[in-house]
N, C-alpha and C positions, 0 to 999 in steps of 0.2 A: 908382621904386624903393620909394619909400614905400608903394606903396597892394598892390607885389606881397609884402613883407616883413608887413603886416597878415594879407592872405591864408592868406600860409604857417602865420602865428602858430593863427585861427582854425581850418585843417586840422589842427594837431595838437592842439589841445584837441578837436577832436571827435574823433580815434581815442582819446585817452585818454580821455575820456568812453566810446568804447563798449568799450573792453577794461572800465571799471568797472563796467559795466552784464551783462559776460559773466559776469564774475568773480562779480557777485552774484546770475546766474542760477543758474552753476553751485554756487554754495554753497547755495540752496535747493532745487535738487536732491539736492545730499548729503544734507542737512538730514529732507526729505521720506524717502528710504529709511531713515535711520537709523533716524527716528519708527517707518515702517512693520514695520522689523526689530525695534524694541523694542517693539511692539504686541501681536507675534505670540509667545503663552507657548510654553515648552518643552515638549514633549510630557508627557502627567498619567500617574506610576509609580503602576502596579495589579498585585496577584498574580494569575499567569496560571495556570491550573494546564493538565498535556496529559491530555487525557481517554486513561484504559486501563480494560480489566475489573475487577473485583477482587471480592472477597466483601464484603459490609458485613453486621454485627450492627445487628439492631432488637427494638425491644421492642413487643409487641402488645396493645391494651387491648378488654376485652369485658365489656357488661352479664351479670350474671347473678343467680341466686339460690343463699341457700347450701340444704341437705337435710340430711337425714339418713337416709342409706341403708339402715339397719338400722331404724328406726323399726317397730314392732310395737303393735299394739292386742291389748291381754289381756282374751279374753272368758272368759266362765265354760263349761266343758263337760260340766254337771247343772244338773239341776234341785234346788231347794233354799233354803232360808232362810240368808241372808249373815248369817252370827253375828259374826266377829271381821274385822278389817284391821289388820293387821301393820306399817305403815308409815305416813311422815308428806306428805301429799302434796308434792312438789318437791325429793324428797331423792332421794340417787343411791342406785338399789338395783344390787344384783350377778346375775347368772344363775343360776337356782335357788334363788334369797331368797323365801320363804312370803310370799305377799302378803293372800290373803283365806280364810276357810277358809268352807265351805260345809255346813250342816248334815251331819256326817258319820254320825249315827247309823243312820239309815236304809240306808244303803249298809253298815258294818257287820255290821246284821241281815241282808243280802242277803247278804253275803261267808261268814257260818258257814251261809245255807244253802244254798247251793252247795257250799262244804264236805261239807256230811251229804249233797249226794246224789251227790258225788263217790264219797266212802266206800261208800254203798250200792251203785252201780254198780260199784266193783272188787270187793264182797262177792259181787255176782251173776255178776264175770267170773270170780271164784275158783271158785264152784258149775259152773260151762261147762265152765270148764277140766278139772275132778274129773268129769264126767260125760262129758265127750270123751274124756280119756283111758281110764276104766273100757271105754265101747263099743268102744274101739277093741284092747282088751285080748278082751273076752268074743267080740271079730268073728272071732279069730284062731281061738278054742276052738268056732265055729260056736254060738255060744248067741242072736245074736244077726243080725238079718239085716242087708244093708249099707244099707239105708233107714233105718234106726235110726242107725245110724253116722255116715248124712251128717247127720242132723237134728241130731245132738249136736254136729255141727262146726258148723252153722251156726248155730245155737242162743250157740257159742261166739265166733262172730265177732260176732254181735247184741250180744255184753254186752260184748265189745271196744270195739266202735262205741259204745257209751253210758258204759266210762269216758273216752272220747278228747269226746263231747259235755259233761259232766260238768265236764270238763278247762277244758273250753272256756269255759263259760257262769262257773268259777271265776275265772280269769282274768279276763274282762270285767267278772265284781262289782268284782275288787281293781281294776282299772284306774279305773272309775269311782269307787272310792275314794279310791284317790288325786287324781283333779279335784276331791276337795273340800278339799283343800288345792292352792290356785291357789299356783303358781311363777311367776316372773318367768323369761322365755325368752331375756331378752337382758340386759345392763349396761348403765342410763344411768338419765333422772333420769325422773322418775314425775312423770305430771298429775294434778289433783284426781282424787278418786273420782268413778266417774260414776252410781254407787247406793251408799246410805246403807244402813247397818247395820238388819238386822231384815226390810230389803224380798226379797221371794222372787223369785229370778232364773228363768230358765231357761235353757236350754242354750242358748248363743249370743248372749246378753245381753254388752253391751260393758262392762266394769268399769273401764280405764283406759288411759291411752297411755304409753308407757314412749320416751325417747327419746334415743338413744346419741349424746354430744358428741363421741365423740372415736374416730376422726378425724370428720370435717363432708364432703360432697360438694360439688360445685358441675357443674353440668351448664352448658354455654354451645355456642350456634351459631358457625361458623365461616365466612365464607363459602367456596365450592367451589375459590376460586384459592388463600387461603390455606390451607385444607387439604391442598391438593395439594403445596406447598412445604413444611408441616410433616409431611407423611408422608414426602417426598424426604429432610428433612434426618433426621429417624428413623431411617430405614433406609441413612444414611451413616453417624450419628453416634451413632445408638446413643438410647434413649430420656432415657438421664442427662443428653444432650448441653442439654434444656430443662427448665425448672423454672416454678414460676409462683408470684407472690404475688399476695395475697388482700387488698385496700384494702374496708372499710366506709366509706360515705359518712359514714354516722348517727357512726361512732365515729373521728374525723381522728386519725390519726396513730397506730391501732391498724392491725396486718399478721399476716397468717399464710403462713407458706411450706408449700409443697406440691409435688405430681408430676401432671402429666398422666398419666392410665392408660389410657384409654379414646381412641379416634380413629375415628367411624363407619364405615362401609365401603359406605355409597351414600350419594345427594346427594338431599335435597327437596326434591321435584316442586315444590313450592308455594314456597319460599322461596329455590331453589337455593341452599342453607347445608347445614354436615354435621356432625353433634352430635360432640361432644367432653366426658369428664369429668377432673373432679381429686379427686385429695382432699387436706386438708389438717389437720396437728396440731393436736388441740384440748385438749389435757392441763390445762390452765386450766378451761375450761368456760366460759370468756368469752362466745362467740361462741355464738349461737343457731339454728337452722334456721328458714328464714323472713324473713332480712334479706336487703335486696337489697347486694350488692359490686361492686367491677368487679376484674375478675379479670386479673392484668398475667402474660403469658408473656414469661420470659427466656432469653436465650441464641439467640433464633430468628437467622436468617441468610437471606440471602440471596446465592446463586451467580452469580457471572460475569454482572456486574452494571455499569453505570453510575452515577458518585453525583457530587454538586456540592454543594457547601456551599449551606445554604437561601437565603443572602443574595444569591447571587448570578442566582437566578431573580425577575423581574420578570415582571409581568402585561403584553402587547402585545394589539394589535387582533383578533388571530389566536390569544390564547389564553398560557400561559406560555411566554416565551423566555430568553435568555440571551445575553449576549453575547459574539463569539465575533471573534479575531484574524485576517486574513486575511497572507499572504505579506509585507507591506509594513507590518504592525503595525499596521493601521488596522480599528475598530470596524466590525463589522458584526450587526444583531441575527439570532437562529436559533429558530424555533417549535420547542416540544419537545413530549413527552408526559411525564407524570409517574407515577410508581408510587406505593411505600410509602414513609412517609418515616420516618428513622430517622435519628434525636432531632435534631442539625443539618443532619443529609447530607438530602438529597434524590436518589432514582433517578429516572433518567430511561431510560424505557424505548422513546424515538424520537426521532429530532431531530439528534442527535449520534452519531459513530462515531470510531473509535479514531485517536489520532493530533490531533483540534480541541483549540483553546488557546482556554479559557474566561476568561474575567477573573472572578474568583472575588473580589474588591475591593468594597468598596460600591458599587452601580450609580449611587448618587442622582446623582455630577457627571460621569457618562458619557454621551458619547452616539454615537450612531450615525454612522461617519465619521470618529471624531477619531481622531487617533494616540497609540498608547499605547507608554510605556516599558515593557515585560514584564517584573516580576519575576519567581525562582521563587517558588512557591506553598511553606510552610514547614509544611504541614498542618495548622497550629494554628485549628481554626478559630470557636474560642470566641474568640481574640483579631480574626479577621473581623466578630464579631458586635460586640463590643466598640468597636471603632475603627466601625463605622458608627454604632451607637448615641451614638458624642462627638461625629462630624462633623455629626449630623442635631440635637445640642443645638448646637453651635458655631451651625451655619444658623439655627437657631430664636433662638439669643440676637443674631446680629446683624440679625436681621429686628426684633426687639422695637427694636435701639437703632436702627434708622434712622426708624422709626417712632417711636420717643419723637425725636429731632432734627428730624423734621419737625414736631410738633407743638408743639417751641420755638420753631422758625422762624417757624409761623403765630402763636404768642403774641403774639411781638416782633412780625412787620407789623401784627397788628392792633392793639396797643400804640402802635404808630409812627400 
């Protein structure tokens, strides 16, 4: 009895032994999934935005130089000794302002004798006339024959012809008269003389460059694809629809506003580019011919279009991509093409089609696969720009403090 009542004792301590040994399996298996379930983060909220067409406004920048359109070189048209100059060189003269006068006396003496033979020639057409008509009177009374008659008519026409030459040669004196007193052909500001008083010019001799501020031109290349979109939006919107300003490197924070007027109408062979001009107000005189600028067109557009905030394209293996949501909300990357970019937005003109859900979020703690909470996209997307720029200082300042904590660490063991 005794040795069967030990028995019994020892059989039930070992079932109770092993239910405590179950019991503590299965509490490290709870244990173990809980860990695993609180290991595993909640999916990372990103703004998603759904890609559609749309128009997007861009602004276009181009080298160019400024001109001046009107620019004129005043030569002398006589010959003659430069006696006087009228003006102070670099000062703004007007059109039709006396600039140099040119020996006038000379041409003078020509002018009255052209004159006297002006005179003489209508005294001898007066004589023609009195003798054409007499013959023509005596022809009728038979006194005279009609050989006589025609000679007198022609005779008549002879002294016709020499006051019309007379005429002529008078005219051409006074014209050359007048070039000795040089006029200014245009308004703008005058360069040095280019001959000094006393020296004798002659005809076609360069005297000075006269050069109109206001307005300025600017001629700039286009290449063929943007021209073809700025002729597009043109002819939808009307030429007012763009405007351009006018940035000096040499002068920061000096602008002039202007108009496109000019838009070529072929493309060169050699540059595939298509000239374009502007002009632009210069009522100051500030601004010079001969400065280089970069020339900014506003208002341009682009039509039925794809755009994405710039932030949200990343450089891949394959060239730029994006990241793009699939069915189940999970990352997937997409290679695009890119266009023109305007000012945050980015076009993409392959890659994507209407309907994909981009994550338009800072890419930096995404990645390919993971599952994402889809916000909508609120179009703000300078606050995009914004909130990656604080998460990329956030990363950067706790990268510095793990690296200063290590370098306490090593203080101390080597201290120790």
């Amino acid at each position: 009895m005794v040795s069967t009542t030990g028995n019994e004792r020892r059989g039930f301590w070992a079932v109770a032994l092993a239910g405590v040994l179950l019991m503590g399996c299965g509490s490290d298996d709870d244990a173990q999934q809980q860990s695993s379930d609180a290991s595993s983060p909640p999916p990372k909220k990103a703004q998603v935005m759904e890609m559609a067409k749309r128009d997007i406004s861009l602004d276009k920048s181009y080298p160019a130089m400024l001109r001046s359109d009107n620019e004129v070189t005043v030569v002398a048209r006589v010959s003659g000794t430069l006696e006087e100059r009228h003006f102070e060189p670099g000062q703004q003269v007007e059109k039709g302002e006396s600039l140099y006068t040119i020996e006038p006396e000379t041409y003078q003496a020509t002018v009255r004798q052209r004159e006297a033979d002006l005179q003489s020639a209508r005294a001898d057409a007066e004589l023609a006339q009195t003798n054409a008509d007499r013959y023509q009177r005596l022809l009728k009374q038979n006194s005279v024959s009609v050989q006589q008659r025609d000679q007198a008519q022609a005779d008549l026409k002879v002294a016709r012809a020499s006051v019309a030459q007379a005429q002529a040669a008078l005219d051409s004196a006074r014209i050359d008269l007048d070039y000795t007193d040089v006029e200014a052909p245009v308004s703008g500001m005058i360069s040095l003389s280019e001959v000094n008083l006393g020296n004798l010019v002659n005809d076609g001799a360069e005297l000075a460059t006269i050069t109109p501020l206001d307005p300025l031109e600017v001629r700039f290349q286009l290449p063929q694809e943007e021209a073809f979109e700025l002729r597009r939006q043109r002819q939808q919107q009307g030429k007012e629809s763009i405007t351009a300003e006018l940035q000096i490197p040499a002068l920061p924070g000096q602008t002039l506003k202007g108009r496109v007027e000019f838009l070529g109408s072929r493309v060169s062979e050699s540059t595939s580019t298509v000239q374009a001009n502007a002009f632009f107000d210069n009522s100051g005189g500030l601004f010079l011919p001969g400065q280089f600028v970069r020339i900014n067109l506003e208002g341009l557009k682009r039509f039925d279009v794809f755009a994405v905030p710039e932030i949200a394209v990343t450089q891949g293996l394959m060239g730029p991509q994006v990241y793009v949501l699939d069915e189940e909300d999970k990352v997937r990357t997409q290679t695009v093409q890119l266009g023109d970019t305007a000012g945050p937005w980015m076009i993409v003109t392959d890659g994507i089609k209407a309907g994909d859900r981009v994550v338009v979020s800072d890419p930096g703690n995404i990645s390919a696969g993971a599952t994402i909470d889809p916000q909508p996209f609120d179009g703000d997307v300078e606050a995009l720009s914004d909130a990656g720029e604080g998460e990329a200082a956030s990363g950067s300042q706790k990268k510095q403090a793990g690296a200063s904590d290590a370098d306490s660490q090593a203080n101390e063991e080597g201290g120790a």
